[in-house]
C-alpha positions in Angstrom: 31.3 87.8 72.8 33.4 84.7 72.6 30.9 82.9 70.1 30.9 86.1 67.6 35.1 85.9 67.7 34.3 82.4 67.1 32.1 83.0 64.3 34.1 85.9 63.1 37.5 83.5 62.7 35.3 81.3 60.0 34.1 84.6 57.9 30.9 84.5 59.6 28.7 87.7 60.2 27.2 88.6 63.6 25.5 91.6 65.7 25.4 91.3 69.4 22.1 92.5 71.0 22.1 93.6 73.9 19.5 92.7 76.5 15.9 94.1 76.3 12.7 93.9 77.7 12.0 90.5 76.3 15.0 89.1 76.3 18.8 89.0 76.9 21.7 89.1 75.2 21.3 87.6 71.6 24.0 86.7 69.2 22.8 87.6 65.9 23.5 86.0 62.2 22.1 85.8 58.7 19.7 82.8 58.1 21.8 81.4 55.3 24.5 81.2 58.3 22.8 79.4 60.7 23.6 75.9 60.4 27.3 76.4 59.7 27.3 79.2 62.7 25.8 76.2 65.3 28.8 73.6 63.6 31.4 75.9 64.4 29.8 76.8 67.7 29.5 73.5 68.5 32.6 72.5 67.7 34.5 74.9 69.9 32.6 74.1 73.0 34.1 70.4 72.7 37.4 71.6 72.1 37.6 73.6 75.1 35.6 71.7 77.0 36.5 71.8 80.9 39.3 74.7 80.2 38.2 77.5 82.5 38.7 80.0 80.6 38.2 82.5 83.2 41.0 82.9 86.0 41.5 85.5 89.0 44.9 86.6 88.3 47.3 87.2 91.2 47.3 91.4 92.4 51.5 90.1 92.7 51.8 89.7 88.9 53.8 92.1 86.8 57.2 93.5 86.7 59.6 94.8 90.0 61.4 97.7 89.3 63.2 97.4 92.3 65.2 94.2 89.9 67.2 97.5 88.7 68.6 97.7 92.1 69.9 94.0 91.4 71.6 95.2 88.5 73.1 97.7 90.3 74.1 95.8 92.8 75.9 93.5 90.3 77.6 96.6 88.6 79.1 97.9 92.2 80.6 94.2 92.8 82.2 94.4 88.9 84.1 97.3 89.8 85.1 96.1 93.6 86.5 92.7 91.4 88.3 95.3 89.1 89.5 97.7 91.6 90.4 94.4 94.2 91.8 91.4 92.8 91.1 89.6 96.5 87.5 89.9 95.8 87.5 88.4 92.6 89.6 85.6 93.4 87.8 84.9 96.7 84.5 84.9 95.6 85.1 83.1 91.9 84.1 79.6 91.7 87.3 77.4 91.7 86.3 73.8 91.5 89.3 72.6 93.5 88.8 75.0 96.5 85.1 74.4 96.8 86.3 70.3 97.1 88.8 71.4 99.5 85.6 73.5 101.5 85.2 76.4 100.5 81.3 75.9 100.1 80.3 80.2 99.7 82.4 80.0 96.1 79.1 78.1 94.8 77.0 81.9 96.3 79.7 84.6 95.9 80.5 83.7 92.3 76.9 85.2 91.1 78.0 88.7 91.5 81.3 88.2 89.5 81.6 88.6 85.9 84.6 88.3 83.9 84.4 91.8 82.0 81.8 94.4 80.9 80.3 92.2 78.0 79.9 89.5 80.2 78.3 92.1 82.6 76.2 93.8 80.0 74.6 90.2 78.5 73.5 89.2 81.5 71.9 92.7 82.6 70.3 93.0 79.7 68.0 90.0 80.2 68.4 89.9 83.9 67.0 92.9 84.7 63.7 91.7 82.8 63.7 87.9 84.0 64.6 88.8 87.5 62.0 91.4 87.5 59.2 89.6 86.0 60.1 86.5 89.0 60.2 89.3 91.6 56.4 90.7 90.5 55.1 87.2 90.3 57.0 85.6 93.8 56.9 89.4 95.7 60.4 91.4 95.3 62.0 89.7 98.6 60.8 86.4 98.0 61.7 85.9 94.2 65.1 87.4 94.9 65.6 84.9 97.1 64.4 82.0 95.1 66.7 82.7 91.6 69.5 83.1 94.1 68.8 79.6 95.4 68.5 78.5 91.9 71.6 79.9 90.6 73.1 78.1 93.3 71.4 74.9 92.3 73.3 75.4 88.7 76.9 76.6 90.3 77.0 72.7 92.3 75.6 71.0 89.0 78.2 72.5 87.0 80.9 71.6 89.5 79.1 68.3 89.3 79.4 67.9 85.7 82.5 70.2 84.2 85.9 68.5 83.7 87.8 69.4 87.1 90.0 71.8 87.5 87.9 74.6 86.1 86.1 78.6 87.1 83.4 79.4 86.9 81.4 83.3 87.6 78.5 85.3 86.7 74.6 85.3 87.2 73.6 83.8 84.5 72.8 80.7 86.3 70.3 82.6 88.9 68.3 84.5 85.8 67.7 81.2 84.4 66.4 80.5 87.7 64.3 83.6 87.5 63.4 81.8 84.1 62.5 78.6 85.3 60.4 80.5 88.3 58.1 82.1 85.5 57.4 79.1 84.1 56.7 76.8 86.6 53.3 79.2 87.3 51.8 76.5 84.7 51.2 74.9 87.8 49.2 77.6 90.3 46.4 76.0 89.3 47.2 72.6 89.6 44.5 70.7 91.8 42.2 73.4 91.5 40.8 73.2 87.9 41.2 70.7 85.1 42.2 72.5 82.9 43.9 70.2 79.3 47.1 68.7 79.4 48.9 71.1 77.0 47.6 74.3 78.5 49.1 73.3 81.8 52.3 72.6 80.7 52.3 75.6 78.3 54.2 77.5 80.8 57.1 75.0 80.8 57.3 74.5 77.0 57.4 78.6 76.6 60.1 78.8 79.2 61.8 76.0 78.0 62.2 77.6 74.8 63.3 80.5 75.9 66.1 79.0 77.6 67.0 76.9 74.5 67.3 80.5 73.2 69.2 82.3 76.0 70.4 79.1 78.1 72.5 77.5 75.3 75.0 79.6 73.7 78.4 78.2 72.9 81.0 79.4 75.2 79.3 79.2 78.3 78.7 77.3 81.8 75.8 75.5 80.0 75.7 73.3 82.8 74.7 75.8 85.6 72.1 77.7 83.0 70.6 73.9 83.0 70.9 73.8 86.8 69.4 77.1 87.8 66.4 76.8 84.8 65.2 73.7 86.7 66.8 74.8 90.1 63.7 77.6 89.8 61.0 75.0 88.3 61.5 72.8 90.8 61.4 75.7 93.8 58.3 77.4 91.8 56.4 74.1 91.5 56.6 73.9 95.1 56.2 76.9 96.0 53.1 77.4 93.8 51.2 74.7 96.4 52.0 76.2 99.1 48.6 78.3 101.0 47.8 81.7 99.4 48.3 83.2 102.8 51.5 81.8 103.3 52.5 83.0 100.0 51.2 86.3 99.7 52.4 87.6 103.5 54.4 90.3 103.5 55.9 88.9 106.6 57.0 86.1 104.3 58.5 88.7 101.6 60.2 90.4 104.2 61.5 87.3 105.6 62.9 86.1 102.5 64.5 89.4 101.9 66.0 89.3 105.2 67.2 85.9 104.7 69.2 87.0 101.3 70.9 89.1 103.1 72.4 88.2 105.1 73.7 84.9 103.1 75.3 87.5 100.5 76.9 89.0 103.8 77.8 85.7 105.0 79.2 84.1 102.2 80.9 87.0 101.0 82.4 87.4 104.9 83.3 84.0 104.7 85.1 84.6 100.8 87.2 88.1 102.2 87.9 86.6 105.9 89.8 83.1 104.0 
């Protein structure tokens, strides 16, 4: 079947056969065909030579709906901010309070945005990149990792912006969720050989991506740079990590768990002070 799509890219004619008594499955073309059909045939098998072409795909892959109930959650804490100005000032990221200590501005400021378009641009793509991060990593364990990410981009922005400055929203953790997705160019590193530009495919897609989504003017393009390789670096390790390890529902659970209660802790931490 691949050699007649082969064939049938260069305008050239086939009928597969399937097997009978005297023989198996036969690729069929025209005589006058024959020697350009065996270039092109041969040519393809030393382009892709090595590339395995066939992969056992993860049963974790696809999308979490469950990245819905992120979205809601992120909709409940706009309207506590709106309805509570002490939760929008305590969790928002103020460069010069985090200096002075106050660590849980670089968590809490995820789940603030600064009005409904704000809200409404980042749940548009979130619910999609979060979701797809959550299928691939498991719902508890993705979650986890594009909130670490995000958090990666909050203390490289602090790093990098002109102090005094604020800073909210969770931009920065869905282009963690981002950089998650693509750092699977690397699940099979170490296990195949497959070319150079096929394993780094991943990357280049979800780099451009973020070009696309990452980079507009008027943001914290600092902390969408932060949390995009925030989540490569975390999925490229996590990616190496044994199947069994990775795939445990006790370890999904135990990420989950683990979320929690640092959005509980920080966000203690942000009302108590």
């Amino acid at each position: 079947m691949d050699w007649s799509l082969v064939l049938a890219s260069q305008g050239i004619e086939t009928t597969i056969e399937p097997p009978g008594e005297e023989h198996g499955w036969m690729l069929l073309v025209a005589c006058k065909d024959s020697e350009r059909a065996f270039q092109n045939l041969r040519q393809y098998r030393v382009e892709n030579r090595g590339w395995p072409w066939l992969r056992p795909l993860s049963r974790n892959w696809g999308f979490e709906w469950s990245s819905i109930g992120w979205a809601l959650v992120m909709i409940l804490f706009y309207w506590l901010s709106s309805i509570f100005p002490q939760v929008f000032n305590g969790g928002i990221m103020d460069s010069t309070k985090v200096i002075s200590g106050q660590w849980w501005r670089v968590f809490t400021a995820m789940s603030l945005h600064a009005d409904i378009a704000h809200l409404a641009t980042n749940l548009t793509i979130g619910i999609l990149l979060v979701g797809l991060a959550m299928g691939r990593y498991q719902a508890g364990t993705g979650l986890f990792a594009a909130y670490l990410a995000g958090a990666f981009g909050n203390l490289l922005s602090l790093l990098v912006n002109v102090r005094p400055f604020r800073g909210l929203g969770a931009s920065g953790m869905i282009m963690g969720a981002l950089g998650l997705l693509a750092a699977q160019s690397f699940a099979h590193l170490g296990r195949s050989r497959p070319p150079v530009k096929h394993l780094f495919a991943g990357v280049a897609a979800g780099f451009m991506l973020f070009v696309l989504f990452g980079l507009s003017p008027g943001t914290d393009i600092a902390a969408h740079v932060g949390g995009f390789i925030g989540g490569l670096l975390i999925g490229a390790i996590w990616v190496l990590l044994p199947d069994n390890f990775r795939e445990s529902p006790k370890t999904n659970i135990g990420s989950g768990a683990v979320l929690l209660a640092l959005v509980v802790w920080t966000w203690g931490m942000a009302l108590h002070k």
